[in-house]
C-alpha positions in Angstrom: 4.4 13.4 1.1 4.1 17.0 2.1 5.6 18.3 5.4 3.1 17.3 8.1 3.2 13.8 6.8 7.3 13.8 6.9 7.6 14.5 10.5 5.0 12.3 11.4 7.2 9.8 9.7 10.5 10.9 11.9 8.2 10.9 15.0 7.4 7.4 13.9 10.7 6.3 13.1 12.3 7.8 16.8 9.5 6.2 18.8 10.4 2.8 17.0 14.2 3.1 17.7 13.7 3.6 21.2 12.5 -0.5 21.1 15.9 -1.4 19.4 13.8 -2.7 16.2 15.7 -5.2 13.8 13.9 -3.4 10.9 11.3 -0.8 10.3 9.0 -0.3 7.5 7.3 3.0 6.5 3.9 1.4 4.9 2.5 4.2 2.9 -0.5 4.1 0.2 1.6 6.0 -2.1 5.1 5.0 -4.0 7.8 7.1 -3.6 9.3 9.6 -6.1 12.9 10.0 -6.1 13.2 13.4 -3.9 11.1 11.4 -1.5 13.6 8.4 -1.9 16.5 10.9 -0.8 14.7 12.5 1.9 13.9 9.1 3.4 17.9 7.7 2.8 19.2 10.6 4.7 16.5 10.3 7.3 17.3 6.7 8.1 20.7 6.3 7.4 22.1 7.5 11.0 20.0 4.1 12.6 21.6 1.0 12.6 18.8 -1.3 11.6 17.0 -1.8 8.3 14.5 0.9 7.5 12.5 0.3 3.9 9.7 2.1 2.2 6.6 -0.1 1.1 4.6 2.2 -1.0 1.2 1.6 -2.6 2.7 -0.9 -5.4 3.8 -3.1 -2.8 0.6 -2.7 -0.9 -1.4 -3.2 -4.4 0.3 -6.4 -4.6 -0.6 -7.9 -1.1 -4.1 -6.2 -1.5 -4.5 -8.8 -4.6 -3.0 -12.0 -2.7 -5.9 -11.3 0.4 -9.0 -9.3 -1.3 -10.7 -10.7 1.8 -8.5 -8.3 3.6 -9.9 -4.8 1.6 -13.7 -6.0 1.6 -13.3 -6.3 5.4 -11.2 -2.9 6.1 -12.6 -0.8 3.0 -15.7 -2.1 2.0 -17.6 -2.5 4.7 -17.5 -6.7 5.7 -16.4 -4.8 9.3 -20.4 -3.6 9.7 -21.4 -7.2 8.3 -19.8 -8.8 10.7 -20.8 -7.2 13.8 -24.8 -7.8 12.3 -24.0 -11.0 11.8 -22.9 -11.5 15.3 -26.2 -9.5 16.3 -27.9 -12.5 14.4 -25.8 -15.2 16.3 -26.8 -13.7 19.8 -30.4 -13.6 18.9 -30.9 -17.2 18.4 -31.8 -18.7 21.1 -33.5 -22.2 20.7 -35.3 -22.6 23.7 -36.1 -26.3 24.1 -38.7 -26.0 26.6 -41.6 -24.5 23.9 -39.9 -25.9 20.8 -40.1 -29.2 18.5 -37.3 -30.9 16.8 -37.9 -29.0 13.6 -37.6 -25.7 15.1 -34.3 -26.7 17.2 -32.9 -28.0 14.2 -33.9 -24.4 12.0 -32.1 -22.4 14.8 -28.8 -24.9 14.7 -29.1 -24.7 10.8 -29.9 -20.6 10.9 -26.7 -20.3 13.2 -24.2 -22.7 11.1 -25.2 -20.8 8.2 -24.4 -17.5 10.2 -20.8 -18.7 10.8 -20.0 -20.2 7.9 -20.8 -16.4 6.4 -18.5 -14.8 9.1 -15.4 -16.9 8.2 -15.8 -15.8 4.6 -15.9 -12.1 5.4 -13.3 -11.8 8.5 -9.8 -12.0 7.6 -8.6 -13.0 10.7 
């Protein structure tokens, strides 16, 4: 965690004490070594709430219990989904020109649409 990253940290950590948090948790994609350990103890020790460190091993762990959640942020299920919804608004089944079979394709096309978007989304 180089300098630039450290006081972006204590920025953090004095804009979150000014909402009299109950905890706070530095989430980081990186685990910290133990200079970084010290720096961050002597950094929160004057607050009076909890302040922990969740590093990259903690965030590898809940990466593994939601993979849904790292194909939607990091491989690209965000773009999928907004085509997707693209595909929704385009169907349109117009019952004045249309049979039964073709009203019936266009509620099957759609179904089959959001059954794909509650795969991909997370949320």
């Amino acid at each position: 965690m180089n300098q630039s990253r450290r006081r972006q940290v204590e920025r953090s950590l004095v804009a979150a004490s000014q909402h009299s948090p109950a905890e706070w948790f530095l989430v980081v994609p990186i685990d910290p070594t133990p200079g970084e350990l010290e720096w961050f103890d002597r950094l929160t020790g004057p607050y009076g709430f909890e302040c922990r460190w969740l590093g990259k091993t903690w965030l590898d762990s809940k990466m593994a219990q939601k993979p849904e959640i790292a194909r939607y942020y990091a491989q690209g299920d965000r773009r999928e989904l907004s085509e997707l919804l693209e595909m929704l608004r385009g169907i349109n089944p117009d019952p004045l020109p249309c049979g039964a079979g073709v009203l019936g394709t266009a509620a099957d096309n759609a179904q089959g649409i959001v059954d794909q978007l509650n795969r991909l989304d997370p949320h």
